[in-house]
ZAZA-694140 format. One line per 10 residues: their letters; for each residue x, y, z of N, C-alpha, C, CB. Coordinates in steps of 0.05 Angstrom, whole numbers, plus 5000, padded with zeros to 4 digits. Glycine has a CB too. Layout:
% ZAZA-694140
a> X:Y:Z:X:Y:Z:X:Y:Z:X:Y:Z | ... .
% end
This chain:
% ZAZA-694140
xxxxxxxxxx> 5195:4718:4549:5173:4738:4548:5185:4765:4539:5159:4740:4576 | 5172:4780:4524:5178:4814:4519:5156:4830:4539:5171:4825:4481 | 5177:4849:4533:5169:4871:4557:5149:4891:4536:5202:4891:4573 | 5122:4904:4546:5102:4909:4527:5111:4940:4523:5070:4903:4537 | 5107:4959:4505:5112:4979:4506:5085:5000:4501:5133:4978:4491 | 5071:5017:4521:5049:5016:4518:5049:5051:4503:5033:5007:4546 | 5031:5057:4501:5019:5084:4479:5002:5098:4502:4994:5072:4445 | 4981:5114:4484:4976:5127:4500:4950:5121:4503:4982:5150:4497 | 4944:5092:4497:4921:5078:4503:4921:5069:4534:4918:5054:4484 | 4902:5073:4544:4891:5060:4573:4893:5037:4575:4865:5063:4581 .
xxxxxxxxxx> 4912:5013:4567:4900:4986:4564:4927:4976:4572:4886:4975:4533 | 4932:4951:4589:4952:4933:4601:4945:4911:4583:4950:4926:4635 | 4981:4895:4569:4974:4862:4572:4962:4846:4591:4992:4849:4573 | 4961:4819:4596:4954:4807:4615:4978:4805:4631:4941:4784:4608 | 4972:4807:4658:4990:4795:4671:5007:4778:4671:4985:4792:4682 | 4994:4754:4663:5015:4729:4659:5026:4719:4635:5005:4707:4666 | 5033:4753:4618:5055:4763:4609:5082:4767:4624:5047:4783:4601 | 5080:4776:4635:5101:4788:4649:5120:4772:4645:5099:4794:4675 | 5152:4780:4654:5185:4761:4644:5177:4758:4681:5229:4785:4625 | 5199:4731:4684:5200:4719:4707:5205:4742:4729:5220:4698:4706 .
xxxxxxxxxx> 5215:4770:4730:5220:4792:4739:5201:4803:4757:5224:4807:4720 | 5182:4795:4741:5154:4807:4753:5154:4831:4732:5153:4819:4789 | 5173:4854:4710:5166:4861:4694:5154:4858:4671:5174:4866:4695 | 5123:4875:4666:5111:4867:4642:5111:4890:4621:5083:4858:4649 | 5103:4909:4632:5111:4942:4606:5123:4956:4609:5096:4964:4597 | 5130:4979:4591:5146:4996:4599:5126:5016:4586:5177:4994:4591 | 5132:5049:4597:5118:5070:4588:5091:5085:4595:5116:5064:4569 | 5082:5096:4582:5044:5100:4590:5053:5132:4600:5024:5073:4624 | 5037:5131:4630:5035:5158:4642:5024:5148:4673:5011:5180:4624 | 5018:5166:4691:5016:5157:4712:4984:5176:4721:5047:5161:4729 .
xxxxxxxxxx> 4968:5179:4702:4941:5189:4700:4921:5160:4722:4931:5191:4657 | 4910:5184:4740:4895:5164:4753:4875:5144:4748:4888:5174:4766 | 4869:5148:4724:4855:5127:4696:4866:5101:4702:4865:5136:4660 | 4893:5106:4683:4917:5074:4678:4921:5062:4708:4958:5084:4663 | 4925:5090:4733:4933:5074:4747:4908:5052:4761:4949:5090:4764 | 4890:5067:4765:4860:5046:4770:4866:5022:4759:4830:5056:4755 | 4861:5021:4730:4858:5009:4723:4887:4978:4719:4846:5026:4709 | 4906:4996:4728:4932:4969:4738:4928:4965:4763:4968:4977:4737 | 4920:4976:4785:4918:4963:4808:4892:4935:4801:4909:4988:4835 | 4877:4939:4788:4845:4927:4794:4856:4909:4770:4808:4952:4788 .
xxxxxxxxxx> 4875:4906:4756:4892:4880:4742:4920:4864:4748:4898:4889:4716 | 4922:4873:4776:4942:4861:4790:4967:4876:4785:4945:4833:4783 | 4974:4897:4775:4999:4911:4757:4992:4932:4778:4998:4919:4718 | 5028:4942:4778:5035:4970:4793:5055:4976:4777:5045:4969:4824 | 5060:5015:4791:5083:5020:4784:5111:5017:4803:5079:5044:4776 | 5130:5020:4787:5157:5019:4799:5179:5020:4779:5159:4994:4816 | 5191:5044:4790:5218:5053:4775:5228:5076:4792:5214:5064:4742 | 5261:5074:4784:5284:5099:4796:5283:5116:4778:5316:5092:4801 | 5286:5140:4798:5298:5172:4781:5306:5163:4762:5324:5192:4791 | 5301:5170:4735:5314:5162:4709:5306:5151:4693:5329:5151:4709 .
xxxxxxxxxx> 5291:5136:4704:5290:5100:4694:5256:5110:4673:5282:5065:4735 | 5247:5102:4655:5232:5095:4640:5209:5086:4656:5244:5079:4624 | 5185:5090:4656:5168:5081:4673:5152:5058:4660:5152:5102:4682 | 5161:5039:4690:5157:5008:4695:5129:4998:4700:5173:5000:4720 | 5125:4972:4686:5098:4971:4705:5097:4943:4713:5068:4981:4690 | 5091:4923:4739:5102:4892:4754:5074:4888:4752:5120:4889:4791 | 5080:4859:4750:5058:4834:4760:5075:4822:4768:5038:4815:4742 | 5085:4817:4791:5108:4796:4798:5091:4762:4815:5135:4817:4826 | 5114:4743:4799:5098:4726:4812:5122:4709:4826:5078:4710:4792 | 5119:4706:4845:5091:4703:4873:5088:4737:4884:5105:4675:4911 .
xxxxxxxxxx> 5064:4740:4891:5059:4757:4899:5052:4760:4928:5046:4762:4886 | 5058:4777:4940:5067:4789:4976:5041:4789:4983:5083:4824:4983 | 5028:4787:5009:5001:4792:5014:4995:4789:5038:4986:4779:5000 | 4977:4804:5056:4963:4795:5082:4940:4797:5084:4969:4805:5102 | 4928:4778:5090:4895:4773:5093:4892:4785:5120:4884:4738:5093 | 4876:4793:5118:4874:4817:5154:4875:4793:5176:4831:4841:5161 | 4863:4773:5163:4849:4748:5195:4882:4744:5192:4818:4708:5189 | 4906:4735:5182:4926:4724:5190:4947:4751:5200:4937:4703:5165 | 4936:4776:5202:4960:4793:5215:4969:4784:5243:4950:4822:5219 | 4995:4782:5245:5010:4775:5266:5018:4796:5277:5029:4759:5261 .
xxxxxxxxxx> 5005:4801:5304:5012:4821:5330:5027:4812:5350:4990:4830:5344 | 5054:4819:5349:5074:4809:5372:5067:4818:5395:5101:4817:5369 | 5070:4802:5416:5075:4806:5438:5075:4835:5452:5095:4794:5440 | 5111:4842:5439:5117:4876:5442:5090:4892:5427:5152:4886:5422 | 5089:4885:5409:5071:4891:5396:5055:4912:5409:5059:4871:5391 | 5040:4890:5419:5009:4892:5433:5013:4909:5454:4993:4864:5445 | 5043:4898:5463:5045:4925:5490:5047:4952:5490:5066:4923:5506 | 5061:4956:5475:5059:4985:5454:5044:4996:5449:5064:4987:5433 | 5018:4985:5438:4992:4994:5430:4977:4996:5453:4980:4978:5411 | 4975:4978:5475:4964:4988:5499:4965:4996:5519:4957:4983:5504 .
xxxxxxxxxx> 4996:5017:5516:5004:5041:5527:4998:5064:5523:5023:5044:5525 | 4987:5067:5485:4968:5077:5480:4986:5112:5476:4943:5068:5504 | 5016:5110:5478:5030:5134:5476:5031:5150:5447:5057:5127:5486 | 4999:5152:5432:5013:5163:5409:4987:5160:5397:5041:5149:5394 | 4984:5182:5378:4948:5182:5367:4950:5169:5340:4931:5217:5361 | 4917:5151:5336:4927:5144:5303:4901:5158:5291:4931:5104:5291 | 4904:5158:5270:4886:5181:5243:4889:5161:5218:4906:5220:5232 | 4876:5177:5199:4874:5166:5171:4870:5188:5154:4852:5145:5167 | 4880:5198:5131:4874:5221:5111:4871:5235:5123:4856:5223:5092 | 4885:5255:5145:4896:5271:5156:4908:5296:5142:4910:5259:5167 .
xxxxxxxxxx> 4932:5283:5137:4961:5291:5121:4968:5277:5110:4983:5298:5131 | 4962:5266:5070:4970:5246:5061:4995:5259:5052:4953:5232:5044 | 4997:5290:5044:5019:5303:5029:5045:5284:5050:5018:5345:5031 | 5046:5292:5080:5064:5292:5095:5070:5266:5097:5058:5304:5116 | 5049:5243:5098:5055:5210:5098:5075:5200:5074:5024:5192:5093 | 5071:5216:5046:5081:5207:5019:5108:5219:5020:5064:5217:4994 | 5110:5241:5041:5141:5262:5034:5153:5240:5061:5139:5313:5042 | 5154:5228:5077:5170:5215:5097:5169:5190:5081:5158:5215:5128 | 5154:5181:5071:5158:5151:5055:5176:5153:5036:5133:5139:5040 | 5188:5177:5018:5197:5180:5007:5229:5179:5017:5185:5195:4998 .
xxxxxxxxxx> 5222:5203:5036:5250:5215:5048:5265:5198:5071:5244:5244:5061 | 5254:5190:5081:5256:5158:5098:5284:5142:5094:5230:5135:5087 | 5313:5132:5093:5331:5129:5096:5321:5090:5102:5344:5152:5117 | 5324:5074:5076:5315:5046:5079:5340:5030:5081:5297:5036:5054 | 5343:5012:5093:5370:4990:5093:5379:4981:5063:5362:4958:5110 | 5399:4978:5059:5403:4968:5033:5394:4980:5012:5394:4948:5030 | 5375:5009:5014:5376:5018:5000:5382:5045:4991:5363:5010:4998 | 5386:5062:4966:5399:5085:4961:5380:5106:4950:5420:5080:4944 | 5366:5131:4954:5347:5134:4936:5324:5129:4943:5349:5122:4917 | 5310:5130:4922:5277:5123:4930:5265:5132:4902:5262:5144:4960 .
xxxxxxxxxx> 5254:5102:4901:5231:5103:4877:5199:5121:4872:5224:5075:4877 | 5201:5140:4893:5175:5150:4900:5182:5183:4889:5166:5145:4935 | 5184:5185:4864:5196:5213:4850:5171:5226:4856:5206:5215:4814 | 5186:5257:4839:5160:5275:4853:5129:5265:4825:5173:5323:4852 | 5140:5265:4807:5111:5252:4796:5100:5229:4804:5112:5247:4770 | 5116:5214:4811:5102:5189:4834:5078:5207:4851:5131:5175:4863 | 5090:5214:4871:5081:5238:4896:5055:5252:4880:5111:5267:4903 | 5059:5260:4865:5038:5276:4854:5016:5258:4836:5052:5298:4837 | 5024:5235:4833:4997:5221:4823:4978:5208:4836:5000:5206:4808 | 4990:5205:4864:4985:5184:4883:4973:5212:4903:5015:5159:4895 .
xxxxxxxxxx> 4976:5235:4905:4957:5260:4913:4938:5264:4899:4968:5285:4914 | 4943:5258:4870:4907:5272:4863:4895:5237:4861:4902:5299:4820 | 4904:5218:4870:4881:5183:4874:4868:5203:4901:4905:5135:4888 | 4892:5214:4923:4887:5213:4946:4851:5230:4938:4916:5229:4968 | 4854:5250:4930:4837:5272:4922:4813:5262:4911:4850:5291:4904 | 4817:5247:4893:4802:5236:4879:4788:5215:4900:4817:5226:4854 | 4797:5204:4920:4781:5185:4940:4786:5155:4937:4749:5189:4936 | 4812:5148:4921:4819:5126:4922:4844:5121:4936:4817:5118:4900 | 4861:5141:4939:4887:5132:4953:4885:5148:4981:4915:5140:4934 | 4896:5125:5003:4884:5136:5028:4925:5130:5042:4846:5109:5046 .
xxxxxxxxxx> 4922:5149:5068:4950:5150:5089:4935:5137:5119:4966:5191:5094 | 4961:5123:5133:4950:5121:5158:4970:5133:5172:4943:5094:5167 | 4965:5145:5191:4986:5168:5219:4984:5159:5234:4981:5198:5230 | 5016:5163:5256:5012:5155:5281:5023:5184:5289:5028:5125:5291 | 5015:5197:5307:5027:5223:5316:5035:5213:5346:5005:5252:5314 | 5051:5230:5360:5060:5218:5382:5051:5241:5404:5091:5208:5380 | 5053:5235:5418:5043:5261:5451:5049:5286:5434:5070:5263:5490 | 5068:5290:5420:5067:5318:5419:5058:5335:5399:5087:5326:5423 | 5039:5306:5384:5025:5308:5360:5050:5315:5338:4999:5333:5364 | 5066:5300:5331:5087:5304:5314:5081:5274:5299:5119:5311:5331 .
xxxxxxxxxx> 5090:5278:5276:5082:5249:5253:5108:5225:5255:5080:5262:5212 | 5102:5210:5268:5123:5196:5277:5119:5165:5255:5120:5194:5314 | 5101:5157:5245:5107:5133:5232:5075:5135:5213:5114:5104:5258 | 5069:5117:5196:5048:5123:5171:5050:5101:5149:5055:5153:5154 | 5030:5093:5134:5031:5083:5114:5011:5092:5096:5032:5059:5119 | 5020:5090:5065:5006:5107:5044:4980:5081:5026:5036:5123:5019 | 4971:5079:5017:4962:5052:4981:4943:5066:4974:4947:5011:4983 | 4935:5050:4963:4903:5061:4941:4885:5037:4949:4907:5061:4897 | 4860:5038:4945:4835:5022:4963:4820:5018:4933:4813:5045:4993 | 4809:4996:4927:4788:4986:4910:4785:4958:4921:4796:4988:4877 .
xxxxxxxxxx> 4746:4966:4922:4727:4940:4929:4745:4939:4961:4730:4904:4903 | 4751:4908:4966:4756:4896:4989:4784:4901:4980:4744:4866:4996 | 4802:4904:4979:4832:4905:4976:4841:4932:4980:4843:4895:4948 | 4861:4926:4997:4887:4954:4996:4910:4952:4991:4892:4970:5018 | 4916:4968:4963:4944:4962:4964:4967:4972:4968:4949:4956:4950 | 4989:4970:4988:4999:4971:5005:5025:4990:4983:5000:4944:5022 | 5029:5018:4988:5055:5027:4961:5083:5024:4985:5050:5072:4942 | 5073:5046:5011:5097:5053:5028:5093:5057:5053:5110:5076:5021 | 5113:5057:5072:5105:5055:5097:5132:5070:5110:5098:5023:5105 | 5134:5084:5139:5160:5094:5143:5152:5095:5180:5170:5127:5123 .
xxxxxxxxxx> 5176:5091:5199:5180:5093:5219:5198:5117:5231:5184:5072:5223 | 5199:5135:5250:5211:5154:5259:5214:5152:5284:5203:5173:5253 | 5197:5129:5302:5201:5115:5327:5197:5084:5321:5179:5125:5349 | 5212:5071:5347:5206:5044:5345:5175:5040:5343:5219:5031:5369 | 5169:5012:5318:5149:5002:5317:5120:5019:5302:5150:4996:5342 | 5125:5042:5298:5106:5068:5296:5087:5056:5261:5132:5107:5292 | 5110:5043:5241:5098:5034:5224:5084:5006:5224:5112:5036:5207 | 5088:4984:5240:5065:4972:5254:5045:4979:5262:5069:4963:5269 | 5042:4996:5285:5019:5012:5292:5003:5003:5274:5022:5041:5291 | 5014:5028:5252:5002:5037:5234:4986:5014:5214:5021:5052:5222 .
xxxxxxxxxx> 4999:4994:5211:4984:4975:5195:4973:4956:5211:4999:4962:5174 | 4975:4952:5241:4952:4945:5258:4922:4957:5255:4961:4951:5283 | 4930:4980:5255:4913:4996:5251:4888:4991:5221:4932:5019:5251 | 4908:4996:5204:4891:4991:5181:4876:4950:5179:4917:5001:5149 | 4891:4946:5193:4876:4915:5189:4853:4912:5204:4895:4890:5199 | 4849:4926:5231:4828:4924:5244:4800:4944:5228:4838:4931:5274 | 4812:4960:5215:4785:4970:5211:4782:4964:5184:4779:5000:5218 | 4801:4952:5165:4792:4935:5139:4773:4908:5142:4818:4925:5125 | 4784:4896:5165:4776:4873:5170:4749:4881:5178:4793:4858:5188 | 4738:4902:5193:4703:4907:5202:4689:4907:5173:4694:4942:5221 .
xxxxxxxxxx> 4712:4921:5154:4698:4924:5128:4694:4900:5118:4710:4939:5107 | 4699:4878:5115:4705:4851:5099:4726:4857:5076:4677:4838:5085 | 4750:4868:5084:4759:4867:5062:4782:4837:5059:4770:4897:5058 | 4795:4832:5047:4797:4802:5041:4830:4804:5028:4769:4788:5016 | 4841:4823:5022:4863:4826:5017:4882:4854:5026:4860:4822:4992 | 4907:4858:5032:4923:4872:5031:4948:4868:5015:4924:4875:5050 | 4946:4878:4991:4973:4871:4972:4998:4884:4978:4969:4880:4941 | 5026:4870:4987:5053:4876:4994:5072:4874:4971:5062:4860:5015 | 5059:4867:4962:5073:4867:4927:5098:4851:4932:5085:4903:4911 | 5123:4851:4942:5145:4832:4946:5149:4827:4974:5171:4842:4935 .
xxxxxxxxxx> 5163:4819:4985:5163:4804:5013:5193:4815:5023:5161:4765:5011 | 5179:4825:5042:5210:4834:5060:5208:4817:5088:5212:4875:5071 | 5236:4822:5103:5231:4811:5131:5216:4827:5156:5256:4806:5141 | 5204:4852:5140:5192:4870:5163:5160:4857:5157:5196:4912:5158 | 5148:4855:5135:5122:4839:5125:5122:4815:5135:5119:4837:5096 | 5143:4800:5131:5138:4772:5144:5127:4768:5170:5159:4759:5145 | 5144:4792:5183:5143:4791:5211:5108:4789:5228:5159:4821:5220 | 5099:4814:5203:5073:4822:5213:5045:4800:5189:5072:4863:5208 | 5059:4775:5182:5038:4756:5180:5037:4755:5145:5008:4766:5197 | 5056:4769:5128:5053:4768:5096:5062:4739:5095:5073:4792:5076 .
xxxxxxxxxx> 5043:4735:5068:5061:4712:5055:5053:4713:5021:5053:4679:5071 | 5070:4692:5014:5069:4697:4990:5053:4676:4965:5095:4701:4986 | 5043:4684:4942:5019:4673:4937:5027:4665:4903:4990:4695:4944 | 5022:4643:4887:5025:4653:4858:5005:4668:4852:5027:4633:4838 | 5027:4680:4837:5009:4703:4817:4977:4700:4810:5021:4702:4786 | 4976:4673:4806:4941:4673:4791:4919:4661:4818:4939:4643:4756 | 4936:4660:4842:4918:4652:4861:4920:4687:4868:4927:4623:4887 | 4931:4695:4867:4928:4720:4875:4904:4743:4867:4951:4729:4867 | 4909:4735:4833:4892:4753:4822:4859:4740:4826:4902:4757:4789 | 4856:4713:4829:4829:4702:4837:4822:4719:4863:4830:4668:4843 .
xxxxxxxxxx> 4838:4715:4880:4829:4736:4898:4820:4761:4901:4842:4738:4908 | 4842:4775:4882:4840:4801:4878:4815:4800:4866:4860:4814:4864 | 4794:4787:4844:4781:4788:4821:4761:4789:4844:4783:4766:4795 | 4766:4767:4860:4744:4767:4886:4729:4790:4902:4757:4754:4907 | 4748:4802:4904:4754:4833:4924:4744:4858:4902:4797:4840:4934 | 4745:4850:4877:4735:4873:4872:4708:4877:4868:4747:4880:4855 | 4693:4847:4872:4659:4846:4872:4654:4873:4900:4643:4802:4884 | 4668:4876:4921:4653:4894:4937:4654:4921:4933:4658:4891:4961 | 4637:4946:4942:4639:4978:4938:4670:4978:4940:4622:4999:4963 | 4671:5003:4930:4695:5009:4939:4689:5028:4959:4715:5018:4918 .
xxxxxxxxxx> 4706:5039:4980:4697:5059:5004:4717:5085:4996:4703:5045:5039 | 4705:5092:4981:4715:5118:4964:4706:5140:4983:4701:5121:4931 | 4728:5156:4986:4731:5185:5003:4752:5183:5029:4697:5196:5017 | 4744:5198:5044:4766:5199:5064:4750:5174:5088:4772:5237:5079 | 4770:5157:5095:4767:5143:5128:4771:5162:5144:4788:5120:5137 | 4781:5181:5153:4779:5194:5174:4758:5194:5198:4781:5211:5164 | 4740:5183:5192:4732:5178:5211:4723:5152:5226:4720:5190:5208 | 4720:5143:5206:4719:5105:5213:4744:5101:5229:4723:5079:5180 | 4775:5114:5219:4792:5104:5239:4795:5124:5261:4818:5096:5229 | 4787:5152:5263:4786:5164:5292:4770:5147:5312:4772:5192:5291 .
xxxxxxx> 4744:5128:5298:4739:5115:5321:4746:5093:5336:4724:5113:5319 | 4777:5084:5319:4786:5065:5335:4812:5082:5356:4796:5038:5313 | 4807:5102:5371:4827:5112:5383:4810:5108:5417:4835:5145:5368 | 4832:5087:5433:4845:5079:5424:4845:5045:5416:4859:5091:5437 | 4868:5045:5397:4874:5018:5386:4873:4999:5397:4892:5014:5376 | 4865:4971:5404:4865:4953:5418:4881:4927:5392:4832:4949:5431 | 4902:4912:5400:4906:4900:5383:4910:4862:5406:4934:4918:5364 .
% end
């Protein structure tokens, strides 16, 4: 397979283009146009300081259906101790600058440059890219996760912890009140052992995108959650 090289047209190959990599183009811009329009075709971005901007369909693709989220044990106990507030589009600036700045195993850096940061603020603005917060007693931002929302799907960019467990919460969180929505997908894009934990698994590519194609028959819930998830405080998992 070749890697596509795009212009300054709005338009993606097909996905199942892509080299076995999960890379399919290189180039474009990161205008909240193209990016719509690569989430709602199965394609994201991803690239390092430096690097030429990337765009994935990787196959198999990462995923949690809200009904299969797995709540541990500890889990649950955590959450109904109830030591720590959760929110939604709050402070997305502050969710995207700790996802960034966040110190990952194995890894060096961080793919979330400042034009990353800044394209994924004006989705936020624009009413498609949403943050989830966990603040703790002393109302300090202790754990969060960032994506962008179309129809029934969210897709999942970053996530960061600053206490034990705080980024669970956090995507406890978002599953229970996706799931009131009917939404039918959460995209993880690759599979780690922290996703596994909490119920991801992994899908081919074209069962994926049936899904996805599925998810995008519903509204999208464009603007801020902020309040749909203030009313799950507190969390019951």
């Amino acid at each position: 397979m070749s890697v596509f090289q795009l212009n300054s047209t709005v338009a993606f190959p097909p996905p199942d283009l892509a080299e076995d990599s999960g890379l399919l183009a290189i180039g474009g811009d990161l205008s909240g146009k193209r990016l719509l329009q690569a989430y709602a075709r199965g394609i994201f971005p991803w690239f390092s300081p430096g690097d030429p901007l990337l765009w994935w369909s990787p196959d198999p693709r990462t995923i949690i259906r809200p009904a299969e989220f797995h709540c541990s044990r500890r889990l649950a106990r955590r959450i109904r101790r109830g030591r720590f507030r959760v929110a939604a589009d709050t402070d997305f600036s502050s969710v995207i600058h700790a996802c960034a700045a966040t110190p990952r195993r194995h890894e060096t850096g961080t793919w979330i440059t400042p034009d990353m940061a800044a394209a994924y603020r004006r989705l936020h603005v624009a009413g498609f890219a949403h943050s989830v917060e966990i603040y703790d007693e002393e109302n300090c931002l202790t754990g969060g996760l960032y994506g962008v929302s179309l129809g029934g799907s969210f897709f999942g960019e970053s996530m960061f912890s600053h206490a034990p467990d705080t980024s669970k919460i956090a995507m406890a969180l978002l599953v229970t009140v996706v799931t009131d929505w009917g939404f039918n997908l959460i995209d993880c894009q690759f599979m780690t052992a922290h996703l596994q934990r909490l119920g991801a698994r992994e899908l081919p590519r074209r069962e994926y995108l049936s899904l996805l194609e599925d998810a995008l028959t519903r509204p999208t819930r464009r603007g801020p959650w902020t309040t749909a998830f203030a009313e799950r405080n507190p969390l019951n998992c």
